[in-house]
N, C-alpha and C positions, 0 to 999 in steps of 0.2 A: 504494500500500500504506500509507501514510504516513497519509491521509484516515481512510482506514476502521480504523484504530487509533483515528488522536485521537476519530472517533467514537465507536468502542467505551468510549472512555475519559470522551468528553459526557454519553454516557446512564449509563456508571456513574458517575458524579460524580452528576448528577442523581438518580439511583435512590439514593444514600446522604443527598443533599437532602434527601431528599423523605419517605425512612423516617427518618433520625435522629429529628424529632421526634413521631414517631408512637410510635418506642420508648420516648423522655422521657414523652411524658403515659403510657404502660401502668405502665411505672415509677413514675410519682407513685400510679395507682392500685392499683398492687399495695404498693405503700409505707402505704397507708390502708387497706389490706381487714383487718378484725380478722381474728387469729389466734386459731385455736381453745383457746387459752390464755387468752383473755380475754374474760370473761362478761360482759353488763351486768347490773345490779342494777335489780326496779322494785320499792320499799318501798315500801309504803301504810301508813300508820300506823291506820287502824283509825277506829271510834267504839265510843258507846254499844252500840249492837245490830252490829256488824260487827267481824270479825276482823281485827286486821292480818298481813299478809302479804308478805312477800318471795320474790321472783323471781329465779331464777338462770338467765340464758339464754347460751348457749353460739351462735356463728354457725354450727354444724351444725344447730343447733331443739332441740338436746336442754336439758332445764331440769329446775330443782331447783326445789322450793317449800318454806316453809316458812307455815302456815296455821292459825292457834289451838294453835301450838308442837309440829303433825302436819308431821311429815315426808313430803313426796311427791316423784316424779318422772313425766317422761313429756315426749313430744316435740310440737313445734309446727312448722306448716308452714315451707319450708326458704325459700318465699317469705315468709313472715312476720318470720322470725329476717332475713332481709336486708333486709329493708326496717325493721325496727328498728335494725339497725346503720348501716344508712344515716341513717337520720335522727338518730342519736346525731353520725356525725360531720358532718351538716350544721348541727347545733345545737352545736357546741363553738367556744368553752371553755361546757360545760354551765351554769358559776355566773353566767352573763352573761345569760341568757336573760332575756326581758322578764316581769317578776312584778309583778303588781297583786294586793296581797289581796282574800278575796273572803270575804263572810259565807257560814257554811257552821252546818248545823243539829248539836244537838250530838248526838244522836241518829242521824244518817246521813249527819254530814260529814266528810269523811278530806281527809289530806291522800296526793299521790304523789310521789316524786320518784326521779330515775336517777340511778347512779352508775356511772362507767365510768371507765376507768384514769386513779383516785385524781379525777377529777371529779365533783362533785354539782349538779344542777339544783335549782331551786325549787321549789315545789310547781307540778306540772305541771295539778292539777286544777281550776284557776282560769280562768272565760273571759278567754281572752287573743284578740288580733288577730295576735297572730304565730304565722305556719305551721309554725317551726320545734317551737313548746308544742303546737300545735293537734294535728302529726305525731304528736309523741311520747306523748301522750295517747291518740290512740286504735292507736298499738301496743301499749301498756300494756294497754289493755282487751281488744284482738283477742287479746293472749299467753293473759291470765287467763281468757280466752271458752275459748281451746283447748283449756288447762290443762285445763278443766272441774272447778273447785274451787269449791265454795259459802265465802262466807266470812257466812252465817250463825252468829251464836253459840249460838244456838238448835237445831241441829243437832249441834253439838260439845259438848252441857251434860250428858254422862249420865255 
């Protein structure tokens, strides 16, 4: 009888082994998943002929915009919003990201950048070699694709 305790007591020892750190890393992930209390920001400062605009994205997909000083709303894929949050936190601390400037036309050259709790990136719209800019760039553009907002000026001039 004595056997088949300590056994019972082998494999529960082992089965707390072996789950502890399965619950540790869930833990570290749910410690990192944004809360729906906190939005990222994609500014685009604009040019000549373009609007600038800001982006208020929520990890549900829901978003606010703001677009030639027009207010909108409206929601983006719930894969989309996670995979921009994701890449925000794979690229943090956001001001450390690799920035090389880049000549941009003054006519149709903006600059982008994110902003996520009290972090600011560099302009993301600069060819860079880092995946982490390379990401976040084109979440920016898949959001604003969603969004479906022209930032024509020329369309907001009446």
């Amino acid at each position: 009888m004595t056997v088949k305790i300590f056994n019972l007591y082998k494999i529960s020892l082992f089965s707390v082994l072996l789950v502890t750190p399965l619950c540790v890393f869930s833990l570290k992930i749910l410690a990192q998943t944004p809360t729906t209390q906190e939005p990222g920001l994609i500014i685009n400062r604009g040019s000549t002929n373009t609007c600038k605009y800001i982006i208020r994205v929520l990890p549900s997909g829901k978003a606010t915009y703001t677009v030639c000083n027009r207010k909108g709303a409206g929601e983006i894929k719930v894969n989309t919003a996670t995979k921009f949050f994701n890449d925000i936190l794979a690229a943090k601390p956001l001001s450390k990201l690799q920035y090389k400037p880049c000549a941009k036309s003054v006519s149709f050259g903006t600059s982008t950048e994110i902003i996520y709790q009290g972090q600011k990136s560099p302009d993301i719209s600069c060819p860079s070699n880092d995946y982490r800019v390379i990401n976040l760039y084109n979440d920016a553009k898949s959001i604003q694709k969603e969004l479906n907002f022209s930032t024509n000026k020329n369309q907001f001039s009446n």
